[in-house]
C-alpha positions in Angstrom: 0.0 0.0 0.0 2.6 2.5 0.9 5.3 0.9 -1.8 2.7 2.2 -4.1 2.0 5.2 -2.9 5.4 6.2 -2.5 6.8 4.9 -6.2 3.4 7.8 -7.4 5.6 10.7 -5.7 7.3 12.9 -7.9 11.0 14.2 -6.5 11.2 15.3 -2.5 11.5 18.7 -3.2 8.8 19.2 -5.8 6.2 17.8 -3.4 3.1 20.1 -2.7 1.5 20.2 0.8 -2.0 18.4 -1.2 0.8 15.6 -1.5 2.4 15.4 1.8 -0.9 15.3 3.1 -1.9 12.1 1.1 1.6 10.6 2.0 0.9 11.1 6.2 -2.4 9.9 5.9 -1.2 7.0 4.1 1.9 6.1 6.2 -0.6 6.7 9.2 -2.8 4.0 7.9 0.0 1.4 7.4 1.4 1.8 10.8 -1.4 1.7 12.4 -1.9 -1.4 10.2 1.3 -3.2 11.4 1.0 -2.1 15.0 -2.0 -4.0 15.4 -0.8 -7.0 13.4 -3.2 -6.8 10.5 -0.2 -7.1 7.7 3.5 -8.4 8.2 5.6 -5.3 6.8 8.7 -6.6 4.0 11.8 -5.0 3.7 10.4 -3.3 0.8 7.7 -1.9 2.6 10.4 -1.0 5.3 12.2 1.0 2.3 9.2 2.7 1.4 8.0 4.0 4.7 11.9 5.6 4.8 11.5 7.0 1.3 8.3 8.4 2.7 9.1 9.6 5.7 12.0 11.4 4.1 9.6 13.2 2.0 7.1 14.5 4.4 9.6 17.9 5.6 12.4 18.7 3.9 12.7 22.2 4.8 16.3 24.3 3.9 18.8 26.8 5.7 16.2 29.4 5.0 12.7 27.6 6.7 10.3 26.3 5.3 6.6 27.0 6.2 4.8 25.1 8.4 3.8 21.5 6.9 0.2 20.3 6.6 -0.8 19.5 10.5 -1.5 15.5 9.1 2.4 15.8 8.1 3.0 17.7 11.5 1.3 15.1 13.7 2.8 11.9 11.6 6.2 13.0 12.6 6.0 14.0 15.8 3.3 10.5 16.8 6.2 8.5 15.6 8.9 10.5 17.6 6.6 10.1 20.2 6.4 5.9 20.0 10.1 5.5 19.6 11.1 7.6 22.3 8.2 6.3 24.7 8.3 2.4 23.7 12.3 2.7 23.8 12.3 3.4 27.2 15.1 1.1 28.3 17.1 3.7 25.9 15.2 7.0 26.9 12.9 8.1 30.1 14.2 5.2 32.6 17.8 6.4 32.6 17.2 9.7 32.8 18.9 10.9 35.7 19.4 14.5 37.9 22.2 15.4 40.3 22.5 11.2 40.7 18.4 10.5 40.9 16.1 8.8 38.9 14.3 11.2 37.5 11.6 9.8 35.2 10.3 12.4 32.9 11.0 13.8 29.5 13.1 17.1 29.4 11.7 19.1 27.1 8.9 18.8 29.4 10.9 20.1 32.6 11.7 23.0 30.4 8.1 23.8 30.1 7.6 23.3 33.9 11.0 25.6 34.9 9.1 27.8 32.6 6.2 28.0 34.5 8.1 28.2 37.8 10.2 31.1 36.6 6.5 32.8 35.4 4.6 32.0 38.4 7.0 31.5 40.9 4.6 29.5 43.2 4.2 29.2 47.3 3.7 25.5 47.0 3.9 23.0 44.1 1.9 19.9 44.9 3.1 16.6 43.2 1.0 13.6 43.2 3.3 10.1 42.6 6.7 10.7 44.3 8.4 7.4 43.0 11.9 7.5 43.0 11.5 11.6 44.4 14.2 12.5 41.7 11.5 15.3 40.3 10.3 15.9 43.6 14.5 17.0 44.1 13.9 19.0 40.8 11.7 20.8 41.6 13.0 22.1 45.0 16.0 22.9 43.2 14.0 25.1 40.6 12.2 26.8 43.9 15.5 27.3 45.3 16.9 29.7 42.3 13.8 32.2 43.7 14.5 31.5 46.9 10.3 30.7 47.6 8.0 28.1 47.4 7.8 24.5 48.7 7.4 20.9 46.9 4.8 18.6 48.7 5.4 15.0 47.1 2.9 12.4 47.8 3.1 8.6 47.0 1.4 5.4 48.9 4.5 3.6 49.1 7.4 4.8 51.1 10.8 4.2 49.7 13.7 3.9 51.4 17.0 6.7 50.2 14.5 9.4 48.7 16.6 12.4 48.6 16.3 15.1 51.0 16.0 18.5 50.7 14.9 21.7 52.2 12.2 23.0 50.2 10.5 19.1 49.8 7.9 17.7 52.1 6.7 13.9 51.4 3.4 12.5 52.7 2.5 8.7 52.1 -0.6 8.1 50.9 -3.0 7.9 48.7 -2.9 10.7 46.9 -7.3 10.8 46.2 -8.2 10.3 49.8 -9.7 13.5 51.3 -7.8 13.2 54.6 -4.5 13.3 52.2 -6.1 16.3 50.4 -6.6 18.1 53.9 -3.0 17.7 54.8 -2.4 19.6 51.3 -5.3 21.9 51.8 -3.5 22.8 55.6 0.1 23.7 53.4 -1.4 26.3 51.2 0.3 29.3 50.9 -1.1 32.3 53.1 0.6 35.6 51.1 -1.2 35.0 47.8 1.3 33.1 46.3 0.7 30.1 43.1 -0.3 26.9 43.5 0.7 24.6 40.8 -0.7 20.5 40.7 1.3 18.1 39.2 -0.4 14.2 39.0 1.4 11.2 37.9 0.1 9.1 40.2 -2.2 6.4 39.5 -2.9 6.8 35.8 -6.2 4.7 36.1 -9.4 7.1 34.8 -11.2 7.2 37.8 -8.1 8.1 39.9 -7.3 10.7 38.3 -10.4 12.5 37.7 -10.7 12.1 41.8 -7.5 14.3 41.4 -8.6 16.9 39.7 -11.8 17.2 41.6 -9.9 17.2 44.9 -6.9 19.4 43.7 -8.8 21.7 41.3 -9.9 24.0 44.3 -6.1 24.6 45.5 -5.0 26.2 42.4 -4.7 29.8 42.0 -6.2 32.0 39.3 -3.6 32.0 36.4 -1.9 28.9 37.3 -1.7 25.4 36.3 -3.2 21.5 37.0 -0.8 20.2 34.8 -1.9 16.1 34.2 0.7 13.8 33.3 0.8 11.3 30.7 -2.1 12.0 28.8 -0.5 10.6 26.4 -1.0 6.9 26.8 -4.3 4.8 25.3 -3.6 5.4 21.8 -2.8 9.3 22.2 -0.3 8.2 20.9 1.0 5.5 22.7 0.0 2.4 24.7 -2.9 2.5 23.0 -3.9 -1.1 25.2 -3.6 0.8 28.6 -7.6 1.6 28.3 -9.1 4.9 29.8 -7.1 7.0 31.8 -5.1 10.6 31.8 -6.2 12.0 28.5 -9.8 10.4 29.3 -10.0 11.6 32.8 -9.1 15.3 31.5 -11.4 15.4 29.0 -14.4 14.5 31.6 -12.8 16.8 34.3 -13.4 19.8 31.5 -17.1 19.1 30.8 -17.9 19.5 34.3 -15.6 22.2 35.1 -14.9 25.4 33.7 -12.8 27.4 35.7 -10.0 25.4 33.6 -8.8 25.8 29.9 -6.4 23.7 28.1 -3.2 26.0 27.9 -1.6 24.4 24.3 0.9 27.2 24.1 2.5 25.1 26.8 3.1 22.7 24.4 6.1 24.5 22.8 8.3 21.5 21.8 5.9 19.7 19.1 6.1 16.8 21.6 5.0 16.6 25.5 4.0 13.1 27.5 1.0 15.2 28.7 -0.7 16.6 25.8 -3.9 18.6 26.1 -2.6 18.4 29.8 -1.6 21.5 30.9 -4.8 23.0 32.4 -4.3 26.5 33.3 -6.8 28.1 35.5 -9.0 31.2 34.6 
């Protein structure tokens, strides 16, 4: 299918953005084709889908305009499943000041953004894990000299790094009496209050998040939800409902929050549609 497709093509740079189009919705169609089994790809298809791939952007020195968003979205989804689905390679030996830290750094960026914007009282984060982000962040709090981390987690592990701006409470991360415990660490001088879940990315769990954390958060700042991405959005499309899901539910029945996309400033985040910035 795409063999053919491709061997129609006239020369890379003569390529319209009509073509390109075709070409991504094609390729889409094939990989989605092989991911779930339905044909057994040949190194001649292999060949193709490079040849095609190849001919999807080719901008110069000078820029090229903005592709066709099919084109867009084709290249980043599959940047997307190789660094997510490579993970031995990619997000699980990522590391800061000698912890695990297990996120993708074009998304801290976006976060030390908002932390340099907003620079909050407290920063609430919701699945401590290995506390290597919780670290991060206190670090980022410490170049204003403000603000504190509260991590929470329902496991307590053993060696999570200290520091002076990070407070850890274990348990769950839904339960009200865990939520008062954050409700009682509020800032009192008017300062931000930024959410951060990666907990338990199970649907209901996470829209029991949002309900409970929405309240905390300050006008102008952000309930940023974490891996959105998985179930298909792009990846791990067998995960079943969850982040993306839970977001999308939590915005029908709320609307004191708006999906902020100029977040999204890299062309790829692991929490897409997740920053939610409050009005």
């Amino acid at each position: 299918m795409l063999r053919v497709a491709t061997r129609s093509l006239p020369a890379t740079s003569s390529l319209n953005d009509e073509q390109r189009a075709a070409l991504a919705r094609t390729a889409r169609s094939w990989l989605a084709a092989v991911s779930s089994g339905d044909i057994e790809p040949s190194d001649a298809d292999v060949s193709a889908i490079s040849h095609g791939f190849a001919s999807l952007y080719q901008p110069t020195f000078h820029h090229e305009p903005e592709p066709p968003s099919v084109v867009r979205s084709t290249i980043e989804d599959q940047f997307h499943r190789l660094y997510y689905h490579r993970k031995p390679h990619t997000w699980e030996r990522t590391w800061y000041r000698g912890h695990r830290i297990v996120k993708y750094p074009c998304d801290l960026w976006i976060y030390q953004n908002i932390i340099e914007e907003l620079k909050p009282g407290l920063i609430i984060e919701t699945g401590t894990r290995f506390g290597g982000s919780a670290f991060w962040l206190g670090d980022q709090l410490n170049y204003h000299q403000h603000g504190r981390v509260v991590s929470i987690d329902i496991e307590e592990k053993a060696k999570r790094p200290a520091h002076e701006r990070v407070d850890y409470i274990v348990g769950s991360s839904s339960a009200p009496e865990v939520g008062d415990q954050v409700r009682s660490m509020l800032p009192t001088d008017g300062s931000p209050v930024v959410a951060i879940l990666d907990s338990d990315h199970s649907y209901a769990h996470v829209l029991d998040e949002l309900r409970l954390y929405a309240p905390m958060i300050t006008s102008g700042s952000y309930l940023i939800v974490e891996d959105t991405n998985i179930n298909g959005r792009p990846v791990y499309p067998e995960f079943g409902p969850g982040p993306g899901e839970a977001v999308d539910d939590f915005l029908k029945e709320n609307s004191d929050f708006t999906v902020d996309l100029k977040r999204e400033v890299f062309y790829m985040s692991m929490h897409p549609s997740g920053f939610l910035k409050r009005r």
